[in-house]
N, C-alpha and C positions, 0 to 999 in steps of 0.2 A: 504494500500500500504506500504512494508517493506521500510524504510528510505534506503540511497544510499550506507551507509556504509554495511547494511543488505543484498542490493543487490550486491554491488561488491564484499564480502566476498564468497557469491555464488557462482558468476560469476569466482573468485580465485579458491574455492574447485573444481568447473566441471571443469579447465582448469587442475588444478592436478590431476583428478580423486580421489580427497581425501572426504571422508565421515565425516559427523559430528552426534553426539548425543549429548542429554541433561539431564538433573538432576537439576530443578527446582524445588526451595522452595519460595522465594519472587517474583519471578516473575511468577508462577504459572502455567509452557507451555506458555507464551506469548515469549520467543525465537523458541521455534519449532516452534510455531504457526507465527512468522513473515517469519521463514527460508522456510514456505508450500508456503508461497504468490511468493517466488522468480520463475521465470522461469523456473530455472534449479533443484528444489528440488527433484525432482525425483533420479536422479542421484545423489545427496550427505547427501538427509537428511535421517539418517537412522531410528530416533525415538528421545522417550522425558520420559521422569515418571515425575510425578509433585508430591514433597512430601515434601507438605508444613507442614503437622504437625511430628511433630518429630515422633512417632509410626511407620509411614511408614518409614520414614528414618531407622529406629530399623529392622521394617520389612520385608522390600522391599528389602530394601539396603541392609543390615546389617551393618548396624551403629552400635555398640558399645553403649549401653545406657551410660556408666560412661564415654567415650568421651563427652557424650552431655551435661549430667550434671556436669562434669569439665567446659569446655568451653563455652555450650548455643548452643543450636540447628543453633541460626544465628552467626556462629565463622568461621574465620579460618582456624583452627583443623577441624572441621566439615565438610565444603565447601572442604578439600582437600581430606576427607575419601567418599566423595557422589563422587568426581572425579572418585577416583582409586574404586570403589566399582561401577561405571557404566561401566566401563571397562568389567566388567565380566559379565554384564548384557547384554550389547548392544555392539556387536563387529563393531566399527569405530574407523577412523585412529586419528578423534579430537574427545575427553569426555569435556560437558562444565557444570561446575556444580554451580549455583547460592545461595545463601542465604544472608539474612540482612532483612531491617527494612523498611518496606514501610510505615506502620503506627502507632500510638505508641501501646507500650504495649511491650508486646512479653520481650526480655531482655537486651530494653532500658536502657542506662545507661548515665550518662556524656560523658563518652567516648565512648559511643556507642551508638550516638544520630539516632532518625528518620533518615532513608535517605541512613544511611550506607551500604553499598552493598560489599558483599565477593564473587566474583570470581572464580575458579581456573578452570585453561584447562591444559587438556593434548593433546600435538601432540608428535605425537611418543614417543623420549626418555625423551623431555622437560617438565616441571612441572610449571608451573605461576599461582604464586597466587597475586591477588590483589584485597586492598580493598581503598573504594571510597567513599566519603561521598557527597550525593548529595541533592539537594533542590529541592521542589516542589509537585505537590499533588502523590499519588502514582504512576498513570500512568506514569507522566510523569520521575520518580524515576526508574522504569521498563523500561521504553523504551530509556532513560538514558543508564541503566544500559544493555540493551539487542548493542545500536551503543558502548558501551565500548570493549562488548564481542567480537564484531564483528571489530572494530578496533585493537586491539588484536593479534588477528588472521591474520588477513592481516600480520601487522607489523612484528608475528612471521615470517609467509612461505619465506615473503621477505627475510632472513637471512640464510634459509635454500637454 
């Protein structure tokens, strides 16, 4: 069952008739995969790639390999180029594009401890990126990280 803020983010996009996609790295399709459970996904979820190893991001995407190996597949730089590089993949009115660290390894640093999660959406003209350092085992780092995306979003349309 998609948590309330996953739902009412839903219940948001079919009241706008506005569409969402995704571009998943640490969370791995588990936002598409919550936004299928909501009621209304028919009507707003348009799709998802999950591209957790940087190859596909190179691949799929076209990430920029010297983007990656500048800043680290979980960056950023990175999270804002899988945004605007889904844009031309999956035509919707919101791109939401995740990356960071569910477990260690990968390019953990001091300052870039387990946990950390990078963001970035596009609606329409607006660009948000943020990053989040969060605790606990991975799922709950992902699912974390999937009511951020989705509070986000609310927050934004409100404004509009």
């Amino acid at each position: 069952m998609p948590s309330k803020l996953i739902l009412d983010c839903s219940k948001t996009l079919k009241k706008r008739g506005l569409t969402i996609a995704f571009a998943e790295s640490a969370t791995a399709g588990r936002l598409a995969s919550e936004f299928s459970l909501c009621p209304d996904s028919g009507g707003m979820l348009k799709g998802g790639l999950v591209c957790y190893d940087a190859k596909v991001k190179e691949c799929v995407l076209g990430v920029d390999p010297g983007l990656i190996q500048q800043f680290t597949p979980e960056s950023e730089e990175v999270t804002r180029e899988l945004a605007f590089r889904l844009r031309d993949l999956i035509s919707s009115d919101i791109q939401v594009a995740v990356t960071g660290l569910t477990t260690p390894g990968g390019s953990e640093t001091p300052q870039k401890p387990v946990g950390t999660i990078f963001i970035h959406i596009l609606i329409k003209d607006r660009s948000i990126a943020i990053r989040k350092v969060f605790e606990g085992s991975p799922e709950q780092i992902v699912l974390l990280a999937a009511d951020l995306a989705a509070k986000t979003i609310i927050g934004e349309l409100e404004t509009i």
